[in-house]
C-alpha positions as CSV (number, residue, x, y, z in Angstrom):
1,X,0.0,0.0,0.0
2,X,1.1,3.5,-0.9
3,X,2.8,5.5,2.1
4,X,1.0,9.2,2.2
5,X,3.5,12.1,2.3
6,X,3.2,14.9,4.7
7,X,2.6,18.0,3.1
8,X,5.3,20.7,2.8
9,X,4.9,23.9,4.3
10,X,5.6,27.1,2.5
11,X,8.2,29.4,3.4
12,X,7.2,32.1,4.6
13,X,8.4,35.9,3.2
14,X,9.4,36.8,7.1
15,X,11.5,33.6,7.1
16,X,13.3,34.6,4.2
17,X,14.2,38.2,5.2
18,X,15.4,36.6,8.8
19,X,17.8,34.2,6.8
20,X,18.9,37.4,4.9
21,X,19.9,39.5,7.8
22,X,22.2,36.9,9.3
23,X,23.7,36.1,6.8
24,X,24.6,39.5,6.6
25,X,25.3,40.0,10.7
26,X,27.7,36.6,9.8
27,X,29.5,38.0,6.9
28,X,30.2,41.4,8.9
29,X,31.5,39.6,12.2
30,X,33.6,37.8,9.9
31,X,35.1,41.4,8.5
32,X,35.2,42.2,12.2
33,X,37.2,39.2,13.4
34,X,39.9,39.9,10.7
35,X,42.3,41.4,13.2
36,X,45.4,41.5,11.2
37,X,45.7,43.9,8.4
38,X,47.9,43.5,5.4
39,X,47.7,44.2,1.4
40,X,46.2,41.6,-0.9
41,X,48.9,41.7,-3.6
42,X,52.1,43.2,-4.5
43,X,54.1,43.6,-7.0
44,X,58.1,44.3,-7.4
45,X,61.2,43.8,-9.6
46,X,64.5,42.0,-9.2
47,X,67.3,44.1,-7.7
48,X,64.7,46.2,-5.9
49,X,62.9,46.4,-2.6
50,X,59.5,45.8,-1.2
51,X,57.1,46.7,2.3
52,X,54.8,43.9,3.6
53,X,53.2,46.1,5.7
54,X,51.5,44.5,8.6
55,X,48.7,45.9,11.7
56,X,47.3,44.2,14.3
57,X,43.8,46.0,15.3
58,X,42.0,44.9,18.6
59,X,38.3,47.1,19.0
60,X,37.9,46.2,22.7
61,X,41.9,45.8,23.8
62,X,41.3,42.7,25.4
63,X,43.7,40.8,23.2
64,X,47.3,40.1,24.1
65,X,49.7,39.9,22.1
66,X,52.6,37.3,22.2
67,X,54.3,36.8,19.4
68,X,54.3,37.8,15.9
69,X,56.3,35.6,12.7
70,X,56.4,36.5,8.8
71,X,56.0,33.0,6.9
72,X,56.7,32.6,3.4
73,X,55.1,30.3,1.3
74,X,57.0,30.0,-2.4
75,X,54.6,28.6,-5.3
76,X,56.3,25.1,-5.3
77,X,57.4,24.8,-2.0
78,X,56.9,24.4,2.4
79,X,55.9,27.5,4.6
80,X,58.9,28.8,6.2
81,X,59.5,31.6,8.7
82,X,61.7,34.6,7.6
83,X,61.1,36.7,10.3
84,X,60.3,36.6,14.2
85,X,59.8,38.9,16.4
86,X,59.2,38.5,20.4
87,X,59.0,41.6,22.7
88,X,61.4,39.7,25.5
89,X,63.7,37.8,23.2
90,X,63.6,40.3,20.3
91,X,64.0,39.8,16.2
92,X,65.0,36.7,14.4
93,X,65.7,35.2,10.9
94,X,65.9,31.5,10.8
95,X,65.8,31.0,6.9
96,X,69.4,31.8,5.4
97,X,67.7,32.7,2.1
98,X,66.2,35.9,3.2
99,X,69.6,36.6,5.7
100,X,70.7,40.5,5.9
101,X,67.7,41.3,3.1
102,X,65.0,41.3,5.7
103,X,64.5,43.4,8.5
104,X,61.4,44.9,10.5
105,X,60.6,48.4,10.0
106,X,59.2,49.3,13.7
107,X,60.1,47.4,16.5
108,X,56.6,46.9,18.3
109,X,53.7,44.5,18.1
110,X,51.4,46.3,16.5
111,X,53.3,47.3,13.7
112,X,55.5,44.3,12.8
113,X,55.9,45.3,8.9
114,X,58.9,44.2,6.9
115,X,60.9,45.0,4.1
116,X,63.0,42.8,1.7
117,X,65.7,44.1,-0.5
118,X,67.7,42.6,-2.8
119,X,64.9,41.0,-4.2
120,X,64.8,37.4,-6.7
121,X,62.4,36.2,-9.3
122,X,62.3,33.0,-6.8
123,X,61.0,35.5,-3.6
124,X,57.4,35.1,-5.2
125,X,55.1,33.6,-3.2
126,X,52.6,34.3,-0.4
127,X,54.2,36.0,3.0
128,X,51.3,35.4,6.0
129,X,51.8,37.6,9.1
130,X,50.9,35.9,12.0
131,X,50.1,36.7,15.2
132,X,50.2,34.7,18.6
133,X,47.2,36.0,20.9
134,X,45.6,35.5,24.2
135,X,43.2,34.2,25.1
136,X,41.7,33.9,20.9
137,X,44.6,32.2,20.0
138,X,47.1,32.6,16.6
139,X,45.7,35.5,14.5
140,X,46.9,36.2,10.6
141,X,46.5,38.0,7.1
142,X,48.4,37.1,3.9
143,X,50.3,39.0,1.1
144,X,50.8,38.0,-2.6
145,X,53.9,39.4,-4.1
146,X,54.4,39.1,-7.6
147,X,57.8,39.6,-8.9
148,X,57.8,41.3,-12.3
149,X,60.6,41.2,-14.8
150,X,61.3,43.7,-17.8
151,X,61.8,41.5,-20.5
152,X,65.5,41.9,-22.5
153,X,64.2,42.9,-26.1
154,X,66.6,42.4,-29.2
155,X,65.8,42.2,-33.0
156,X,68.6,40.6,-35.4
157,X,68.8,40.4,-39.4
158,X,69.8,36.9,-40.7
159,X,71.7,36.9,-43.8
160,X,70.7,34.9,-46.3
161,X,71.1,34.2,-49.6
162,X,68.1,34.3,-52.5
163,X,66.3,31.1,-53.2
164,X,63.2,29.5,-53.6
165,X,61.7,28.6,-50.1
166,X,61.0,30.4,-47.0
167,X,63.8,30.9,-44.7
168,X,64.5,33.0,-41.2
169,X,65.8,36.5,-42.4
170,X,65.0,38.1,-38.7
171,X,64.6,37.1,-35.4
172,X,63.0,38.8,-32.4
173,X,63.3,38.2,-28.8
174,X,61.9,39.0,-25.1
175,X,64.4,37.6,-23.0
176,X,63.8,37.1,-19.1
177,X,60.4,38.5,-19.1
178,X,57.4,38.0,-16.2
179,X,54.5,37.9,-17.6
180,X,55.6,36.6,-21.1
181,X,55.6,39.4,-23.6
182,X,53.8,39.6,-27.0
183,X,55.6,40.1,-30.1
184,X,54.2,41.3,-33.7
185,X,55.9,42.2,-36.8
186,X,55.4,44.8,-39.1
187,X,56.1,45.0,-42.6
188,X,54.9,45.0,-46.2
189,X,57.5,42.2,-47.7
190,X,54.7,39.5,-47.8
191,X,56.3,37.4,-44.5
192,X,55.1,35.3,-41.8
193,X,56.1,34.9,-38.2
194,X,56.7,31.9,-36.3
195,X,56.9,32.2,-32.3
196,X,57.7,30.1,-29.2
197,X,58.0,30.1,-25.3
198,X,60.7,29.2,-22.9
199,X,60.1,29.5,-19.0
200,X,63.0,30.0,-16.9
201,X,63.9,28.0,-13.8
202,X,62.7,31.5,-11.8
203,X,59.5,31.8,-13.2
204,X,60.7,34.3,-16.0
205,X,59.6,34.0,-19.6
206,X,61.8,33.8,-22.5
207,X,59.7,34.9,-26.0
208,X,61.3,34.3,-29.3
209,X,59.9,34.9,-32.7
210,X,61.6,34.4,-36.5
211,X,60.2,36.1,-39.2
212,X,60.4,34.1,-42.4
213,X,59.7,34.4,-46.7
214,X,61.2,33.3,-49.8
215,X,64.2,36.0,-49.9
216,X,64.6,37.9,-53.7
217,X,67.3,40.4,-54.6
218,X,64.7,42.6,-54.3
219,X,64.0,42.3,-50.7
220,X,68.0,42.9,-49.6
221,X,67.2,46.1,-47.7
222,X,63.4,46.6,-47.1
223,X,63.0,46.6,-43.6
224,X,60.6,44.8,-41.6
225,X,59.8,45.7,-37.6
226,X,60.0,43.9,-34.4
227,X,57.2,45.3,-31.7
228,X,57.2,44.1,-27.8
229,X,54.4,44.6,-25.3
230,X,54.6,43.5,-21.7
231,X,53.0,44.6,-19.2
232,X,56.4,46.1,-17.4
233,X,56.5,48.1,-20.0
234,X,55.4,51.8,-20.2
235,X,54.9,51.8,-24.3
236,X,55.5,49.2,-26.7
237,X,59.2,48.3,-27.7
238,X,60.1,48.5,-31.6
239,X,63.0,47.9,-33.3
240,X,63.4,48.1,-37.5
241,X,65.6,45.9,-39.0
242,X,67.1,46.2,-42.2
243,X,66.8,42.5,-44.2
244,X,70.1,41.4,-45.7
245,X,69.7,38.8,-48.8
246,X,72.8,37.8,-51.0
247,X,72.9,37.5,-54.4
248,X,75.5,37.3,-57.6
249,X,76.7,40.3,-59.3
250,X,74.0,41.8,-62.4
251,X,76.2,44.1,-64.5
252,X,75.8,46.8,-67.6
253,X,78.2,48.8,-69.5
254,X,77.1,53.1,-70.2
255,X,78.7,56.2,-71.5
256,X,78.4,54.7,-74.9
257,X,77.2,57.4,-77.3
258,X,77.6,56.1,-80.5
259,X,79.4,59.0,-81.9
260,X,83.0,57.9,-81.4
261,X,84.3,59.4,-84.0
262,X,88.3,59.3,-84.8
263,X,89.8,61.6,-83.1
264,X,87.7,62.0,-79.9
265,X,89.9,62.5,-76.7
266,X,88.5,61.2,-73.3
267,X,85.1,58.6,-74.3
268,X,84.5,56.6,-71.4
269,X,82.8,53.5,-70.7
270,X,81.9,53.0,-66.8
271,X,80.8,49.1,-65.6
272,X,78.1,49.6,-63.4
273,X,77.5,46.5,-61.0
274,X,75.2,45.6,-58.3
275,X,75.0,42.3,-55.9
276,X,75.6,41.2,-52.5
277,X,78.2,41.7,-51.4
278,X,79.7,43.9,-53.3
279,X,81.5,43.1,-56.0
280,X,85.1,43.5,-55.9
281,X,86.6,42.3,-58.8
282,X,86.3,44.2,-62.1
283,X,87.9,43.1,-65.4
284,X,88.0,44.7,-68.8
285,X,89.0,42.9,-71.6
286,X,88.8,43.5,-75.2
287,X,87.5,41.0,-77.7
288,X,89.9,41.7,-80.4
289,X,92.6,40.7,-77.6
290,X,95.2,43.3,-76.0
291,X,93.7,46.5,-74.8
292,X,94.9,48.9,-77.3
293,X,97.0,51.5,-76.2
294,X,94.9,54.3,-76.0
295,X,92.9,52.7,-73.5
296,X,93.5,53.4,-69.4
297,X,91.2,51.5,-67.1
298,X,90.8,52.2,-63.3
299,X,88.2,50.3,-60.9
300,X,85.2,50.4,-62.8
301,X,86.3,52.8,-65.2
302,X,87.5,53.1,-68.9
303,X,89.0,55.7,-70.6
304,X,89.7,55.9,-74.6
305,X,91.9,58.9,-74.7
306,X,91.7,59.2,-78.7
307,X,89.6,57.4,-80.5
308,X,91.1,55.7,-83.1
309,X,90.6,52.6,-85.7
310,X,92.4,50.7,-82.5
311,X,89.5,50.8,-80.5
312,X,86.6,49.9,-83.4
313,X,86.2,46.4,-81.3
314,X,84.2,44.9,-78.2
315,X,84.8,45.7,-75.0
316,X,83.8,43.0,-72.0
317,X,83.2,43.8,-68.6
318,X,83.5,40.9,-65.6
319,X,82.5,41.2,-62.4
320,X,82.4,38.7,-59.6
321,X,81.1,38.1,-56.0
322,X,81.5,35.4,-53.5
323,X,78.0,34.0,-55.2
324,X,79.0,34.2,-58.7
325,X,80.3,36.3,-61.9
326,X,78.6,38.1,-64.2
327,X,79.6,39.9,-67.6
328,X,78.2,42.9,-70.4
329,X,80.2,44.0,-73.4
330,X,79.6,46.5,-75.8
331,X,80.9,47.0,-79.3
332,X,82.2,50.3,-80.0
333,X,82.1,51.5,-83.8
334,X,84.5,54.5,-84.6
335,X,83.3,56.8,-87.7
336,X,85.6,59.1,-89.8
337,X,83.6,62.3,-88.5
338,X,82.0,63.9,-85.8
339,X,78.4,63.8,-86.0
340,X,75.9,66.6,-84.6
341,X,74.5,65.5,-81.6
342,X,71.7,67.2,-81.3
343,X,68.9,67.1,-78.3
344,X,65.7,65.6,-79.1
345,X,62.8,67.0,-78.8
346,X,60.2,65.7,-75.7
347,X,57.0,64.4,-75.8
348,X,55.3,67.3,-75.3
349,X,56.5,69.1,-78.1
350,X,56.3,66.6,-80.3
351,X,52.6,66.0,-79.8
352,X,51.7,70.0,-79.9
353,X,53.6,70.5,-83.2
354,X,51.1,67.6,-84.6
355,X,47.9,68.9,-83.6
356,X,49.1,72.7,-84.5
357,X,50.0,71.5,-88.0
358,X,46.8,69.4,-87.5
359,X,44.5,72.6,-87.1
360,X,46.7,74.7,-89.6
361,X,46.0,72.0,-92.7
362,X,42.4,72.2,-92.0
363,X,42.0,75.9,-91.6
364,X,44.0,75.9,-95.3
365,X,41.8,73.2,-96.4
366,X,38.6,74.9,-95.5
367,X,40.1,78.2,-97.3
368,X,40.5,76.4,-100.4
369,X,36.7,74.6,-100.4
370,X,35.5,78.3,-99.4
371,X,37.1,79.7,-102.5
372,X,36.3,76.8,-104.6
373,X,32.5,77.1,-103.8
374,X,32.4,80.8,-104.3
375,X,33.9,80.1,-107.8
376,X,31.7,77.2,-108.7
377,X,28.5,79.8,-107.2
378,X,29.5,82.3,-109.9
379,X,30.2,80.1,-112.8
380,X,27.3,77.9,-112.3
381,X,24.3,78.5,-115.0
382,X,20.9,80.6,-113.9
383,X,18.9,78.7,-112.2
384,X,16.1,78.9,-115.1
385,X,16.5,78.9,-118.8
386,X,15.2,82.8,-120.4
387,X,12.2,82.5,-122.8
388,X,12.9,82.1,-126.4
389,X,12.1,85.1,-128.7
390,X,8.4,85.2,-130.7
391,X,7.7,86.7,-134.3
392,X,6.2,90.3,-134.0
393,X,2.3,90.6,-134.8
394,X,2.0,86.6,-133.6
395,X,-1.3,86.1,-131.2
396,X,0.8,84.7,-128.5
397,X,4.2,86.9,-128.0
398,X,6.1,84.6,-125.8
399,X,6.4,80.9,-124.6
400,X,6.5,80.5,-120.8
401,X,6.2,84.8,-120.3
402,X,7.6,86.1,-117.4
403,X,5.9,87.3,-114.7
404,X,7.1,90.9,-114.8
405,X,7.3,92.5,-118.4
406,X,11.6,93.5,-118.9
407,X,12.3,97.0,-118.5
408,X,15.3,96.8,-121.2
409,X,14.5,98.6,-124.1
410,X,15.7,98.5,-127.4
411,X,18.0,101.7,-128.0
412,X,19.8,100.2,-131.5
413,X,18.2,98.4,-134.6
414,X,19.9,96.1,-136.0
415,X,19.8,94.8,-139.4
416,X,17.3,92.2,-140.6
417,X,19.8,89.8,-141.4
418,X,21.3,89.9,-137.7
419,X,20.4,86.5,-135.6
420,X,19.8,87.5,-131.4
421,X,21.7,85.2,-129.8
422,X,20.6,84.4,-126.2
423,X,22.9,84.4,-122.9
424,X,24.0,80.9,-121.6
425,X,24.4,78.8,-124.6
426,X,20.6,78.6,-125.4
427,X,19.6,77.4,-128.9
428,X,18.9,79.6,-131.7
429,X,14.9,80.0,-133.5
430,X,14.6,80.4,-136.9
431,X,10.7,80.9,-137.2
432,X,10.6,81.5,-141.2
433,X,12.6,78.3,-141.4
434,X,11.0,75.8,-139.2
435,X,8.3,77.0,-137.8
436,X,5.0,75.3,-139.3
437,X,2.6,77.9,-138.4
438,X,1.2,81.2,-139.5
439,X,2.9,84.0,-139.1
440,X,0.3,85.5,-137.9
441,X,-1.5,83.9,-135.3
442,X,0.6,81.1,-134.6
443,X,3.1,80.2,-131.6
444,X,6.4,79.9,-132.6
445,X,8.5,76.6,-132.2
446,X,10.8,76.3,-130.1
447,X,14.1,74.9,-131.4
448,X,15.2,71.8,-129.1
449,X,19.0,71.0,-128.0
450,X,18.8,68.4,-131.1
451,X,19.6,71.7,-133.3
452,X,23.0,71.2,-134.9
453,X,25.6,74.1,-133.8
454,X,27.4,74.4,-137.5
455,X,24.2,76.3,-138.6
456,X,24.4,78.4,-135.6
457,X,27.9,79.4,-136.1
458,X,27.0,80.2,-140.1
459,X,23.9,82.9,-138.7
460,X,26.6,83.9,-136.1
461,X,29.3,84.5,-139.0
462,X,27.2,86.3,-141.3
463,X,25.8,88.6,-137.9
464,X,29.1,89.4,-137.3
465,X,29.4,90.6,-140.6
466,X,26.6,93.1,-140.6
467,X,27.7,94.7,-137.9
468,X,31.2,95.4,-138.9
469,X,29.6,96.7,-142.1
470,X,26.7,99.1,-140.8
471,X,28.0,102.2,-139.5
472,X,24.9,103.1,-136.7
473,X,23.3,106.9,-136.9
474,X,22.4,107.4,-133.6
475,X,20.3,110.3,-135.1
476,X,18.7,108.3,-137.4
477,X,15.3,106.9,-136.5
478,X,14.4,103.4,-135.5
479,X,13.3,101.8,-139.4
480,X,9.8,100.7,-139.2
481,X,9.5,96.9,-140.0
482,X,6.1,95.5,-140.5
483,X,5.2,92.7,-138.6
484,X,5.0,90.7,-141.6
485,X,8.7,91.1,-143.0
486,X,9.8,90.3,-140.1
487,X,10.4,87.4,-137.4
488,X,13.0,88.4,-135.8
489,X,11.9,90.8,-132.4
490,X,14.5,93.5,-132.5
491,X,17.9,93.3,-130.7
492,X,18.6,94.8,-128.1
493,X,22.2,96.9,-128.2
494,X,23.9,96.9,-124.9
């Protein structure tokens, strides 16, 4: 059969605050009962010194004191005593570690603080001041001290030599340091950084970091930097190093100006070389064999004195490192004369004379079509072809009549026989000849472009005859010609 459970009470609010409150009244006797006063933590550096300060505080005076002791306590270690102090038998030191680098500074009971000098990475560790009491019995508080250590920073180049894998070309280090340090690198040559960690048998930290690529000639020199932060430290430590990759000599010959004409005193050829290390051999030699003996060399250096047909060969210059040799020649052609040398001209001025003879063609070009067009304007035939002339008397005096009557008048006659010949080529009407309709009456025909021009030269001919045999009367009158005699309107003398 089931067993019935009691049921559970709540708890009350009242109960709650009640449990609050001595927890609190517990929590401050606690703080009350600490007697012995003494810093939490403290930190120092090897080579100095450091005060563990120490206070006994008794609220009613009812505690006596005894005796009080300074115990250290290493990381990995046993509690020891340093320092003892009775007010009968006085001060004493029983570990030989701390001997004549510890003393107390005030000789009382109350105030039984120390100071250590001299101090050692190996000192860290806890130091507990203790009291001996009556009637409550041993009475203590306990000190941290952390030894700090300024790490010993260096950065180094490692030469190398320029292949095709990544190698160490710098190193950077934090030597000695508490709390380890933190090392970066900056640069733009496209490296990485390894790093590692040593501890030291003293609780000291040893950082080491190697910087690494795949060295180039063009990477001997660029400069990559080492940067250090530890907490000793009041700024960052940084240190630029310089990167130092071998390679064999490159070489190239200049001061050739292919004007070495003969005669020419002092042409010089110079053998510029580059690698590292330095090269320090340079040799000149000449293809044809023996340097001809106008030629001088020094270092680098080569000096034709006169140019002559002697030194029309190929010159050769040799230069070698510990990584290799390397060589350039030239071949030097002497002519009989001296030509013009003559600066050329730059870019600049090359492109704006273009584009100025650019714009002066087509302002020329534009002149002539201006011209051109003016010409062909004036030249060009009217626009409409003039209206034939009509037989006088006819019913209809004009094909295609203008709409305005002409103003000219006719100041001249001119002989029958004379044929009107009209401006702009026009063909000729001869109304008496082919025209197939009345004279009176009828419209005349028009004469077509079909007309053959030998006829029109002959009326032309025999025109020009009349006139050179008519002497004009300007007195005379106008003769009177019927309209039947005639089919021909008068001319018109201008």
């Amino acid at each position: 059969m089931a067993r019935d459970h009691p049921a559970r009470c709540p708890v009350s609010p009242v109960r709650n605050t009640l449990l609050i409150a001595a927890s609190i009244l517990l929590a401050a006797q606690g703080i009350v009962s600490q007697k012995v006063r003494v810093e939490e933590e403290v930190e120092a550096y090897p080579t100095e010194s450091v005060d563990l300060r120490c206070e006994f505080i008794d609220g009613g005076g009812r505690t006596k004191l005894t005796q009080v002791s300074w115990i250290w306590e290493p990381i990995d270690g046993q509690r020891d005593n340093i320092a003892v102090y009775h007010p009968i038998y006085g001060q004493s030191f029983p570990n030989p570690s701390f001997k004549d680098r510890v003393v107390f500074l005030h000789n009382t009971l109350e105030n039984p603080s120390i100071r250590i000098s001299n101090l050692k990475m190996s000192d860290t560790g806890r130091y507990t001041c203790e009291y001996a009491t009556y009637p409550s019995g041993n009475e203590q508080g306990t000190t941290t001290l952390i030894m700090l250590a300024k790490p010993k920073n260096s950065a180094n180049v490692v030469t190398v030599q320029a292949e095709t894998k990544s190698v160490v070309v710098a190193t950077c280090e934090a030597m000695d340091g508490k709390p380890a340090a933190t090392i970066k690198w900056l640069g733009s040559v496209g490296g990485n950084h390894t790093t590692n960690t040593t501890n030291g048998p003293d609780g000291t930290v040893t950082v080491r970091s190697e910087y690494r690529l795949v060295p180039t000639a063009a990477d001997n020199g660029r400069e990559v930097t080492c940067m250090v932060e530890q907490k000793t430290q009041e700024r960052p430590w940084a240190h630029t190093v310089q990167l130092s990759v071998e390679y064999p000599p490159s070489v190239s010959i200049e001061g050739y100006d292919n004007n070495w004409y003969v005669g020419r005193s002092d042409a010089v050829l110079l053998c510029m070389a580059s690698g590292n290390p330095v090269p320090t051999t340079i040799t000149w030699t000449a293809a044809s064999g023996a340097m001809p003996d106008t030629v001088e060399v020094s270092g680098n250096k080569l000096t034709v004195r006169k140019v002559d047909d002697a030194v029309n060969t190929t010159f050769i210059c040799e230069v070698k490192n510990k990584h290799g040799a390397s060589r350039h020649q030239i071949t030097t052609i002497v002519i009989e004369e001296q030509r013009p040398v003559t600066p050329g001209p730059s870019s600049g001025a090359v492109i704006g004379g273009i584009l100025g003879a650019l714009a002066f063609i087509g302002i020329i070009v534009g002149i002539i079509f201006f011209i051109r067009k003016r010409q062909e304007d004036g030249e060009a035939p009217p626009k409409h072809k003039p209206p034939p002339p009509v037989k006088a008397g006819s019913s209809t005096e004009m094909l295609n009549k203008p709409s305005e009557p002409p103003t000219a008048t006719e100041t001249f006659p001119l002989r029958p026989e004379v044929y009107y010949e009209t401006t702009g080529g026009e063909p000729v009407t001869n109304l008496d000849e082919e025209s197939g309709g009345a004279l009176n009456g009828g419209a005349p025909k028009v004469l077509d472009d079909s007309v053959k021009y030998d006829k029109v030269n002959e009326l032309k001919d025999h025109a020009n005859d009349g006139f050179r045999g008519n002497d004009f009367n300007h007195d005379q009158p106008a003769a009177n010609i019927s309209r039947g005699e005639s089919f021909v309107s008068p001319a018109m003398y201008v």
